[in-house]
C-alpha positions in Angstrom: 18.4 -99.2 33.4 22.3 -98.8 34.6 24.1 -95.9 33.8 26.6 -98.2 32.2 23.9 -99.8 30.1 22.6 -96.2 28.8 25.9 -94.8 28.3 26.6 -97.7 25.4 23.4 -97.5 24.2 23.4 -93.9 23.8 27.3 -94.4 21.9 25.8 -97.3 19.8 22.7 -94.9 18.7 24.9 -92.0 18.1 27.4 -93.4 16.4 25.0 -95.1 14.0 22.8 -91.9 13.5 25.8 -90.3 12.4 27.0 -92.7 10.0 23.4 -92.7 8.5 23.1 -89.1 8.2 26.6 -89.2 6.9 25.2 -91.6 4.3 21.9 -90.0 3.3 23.7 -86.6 2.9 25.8 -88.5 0.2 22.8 -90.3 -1.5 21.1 -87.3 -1.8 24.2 -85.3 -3.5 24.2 -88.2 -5.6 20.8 -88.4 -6.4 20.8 -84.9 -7.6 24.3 -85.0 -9.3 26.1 -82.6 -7.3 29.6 -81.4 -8.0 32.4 -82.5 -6.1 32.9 -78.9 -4.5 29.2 -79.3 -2.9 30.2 -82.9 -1.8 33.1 -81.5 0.0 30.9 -78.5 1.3 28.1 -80.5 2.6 30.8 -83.3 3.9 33.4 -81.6 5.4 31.8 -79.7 8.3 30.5 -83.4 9.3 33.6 -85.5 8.7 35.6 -82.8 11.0 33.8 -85.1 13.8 34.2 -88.4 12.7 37.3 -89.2 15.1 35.5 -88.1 18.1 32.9 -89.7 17.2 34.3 -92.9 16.6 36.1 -92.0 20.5 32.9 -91.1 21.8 34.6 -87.8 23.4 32.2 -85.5 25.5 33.7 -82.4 23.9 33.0 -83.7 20.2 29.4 -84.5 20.8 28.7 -80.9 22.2 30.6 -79.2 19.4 28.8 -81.7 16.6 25.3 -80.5 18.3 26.2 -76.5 17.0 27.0 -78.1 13.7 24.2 -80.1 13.5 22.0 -77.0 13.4 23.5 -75.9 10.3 22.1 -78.9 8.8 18.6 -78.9 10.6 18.8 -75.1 8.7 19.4 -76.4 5.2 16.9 -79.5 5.6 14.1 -77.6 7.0 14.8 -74.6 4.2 14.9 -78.1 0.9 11.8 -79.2 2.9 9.9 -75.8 2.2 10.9 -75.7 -1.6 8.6 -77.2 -3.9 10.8 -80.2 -4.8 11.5 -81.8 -1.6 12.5 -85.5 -1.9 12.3 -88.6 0.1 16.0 -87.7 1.4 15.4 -84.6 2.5 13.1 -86.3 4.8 15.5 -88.8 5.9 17.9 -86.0 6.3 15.9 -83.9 8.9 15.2 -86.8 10.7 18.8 -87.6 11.0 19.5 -84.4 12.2 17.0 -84.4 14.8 18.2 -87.9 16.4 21.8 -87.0 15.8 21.5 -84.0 18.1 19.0 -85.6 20.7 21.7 -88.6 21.0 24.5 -86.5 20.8 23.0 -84.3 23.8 21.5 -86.9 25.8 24.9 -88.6 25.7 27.2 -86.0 26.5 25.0 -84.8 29.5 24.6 -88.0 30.9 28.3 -89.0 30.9 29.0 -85.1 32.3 26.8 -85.5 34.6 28.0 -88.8 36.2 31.6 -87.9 35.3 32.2 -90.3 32.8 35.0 -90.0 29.9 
């Protein structure tokens, strides 16, 4: 496959992960009926990326791979609870194809010296 060819597949896949996981997190608030501050609690660390995300920037994507282990934390520690639902599922999925995308992308492009 051409580098060219990976590089916008890995944007398209990354940019639609996070839109997804963006989603789900809000579903799943939602679902449980979740006050406002815990919206903007769980929201806010994720939306800080959205613009450089949208850019596809090198430096975002590294930086949104720390903070995506905040939330690989809190989905692994509702999956352990007794009450686990179908979104918490779909969230730690998310979270683990965010950050391979996300890492995958930013190496390759820093690797071949892409921007």
């Amino acid at each position: 496959m051409e580098l060219e060819k990976k590089v916008s597949v890995l944007k398209i896949l990354t940019q639609s992960s996070y839109w997804m996981l963006f989603i789900a997190l809000t579903i799943n608030l939602w679902i449980q009926s979740a006050p406002l501050v815990i919206y903007f609690l769980t929201l806010f660390p994720l939306s800080i990326f959205t613009v450089g995300i949208v850019q596809n920037k090198i430096r975002t994507l590294i930086w949104l791979c720390f903070v995506l282990l905040l939330y690989f934390t809190i989905s692994i520690y509702k999956l352990s609870g007794n009450d686990s639902q179908i979104f918490d599922k779909i969230e730690l999925i998310l979270c683990i194809c965010l950050f391979i995308f996300s890492c995958v992308n930013a190496r390759i492009r820093q690797k071949n010296g892409i921007n």
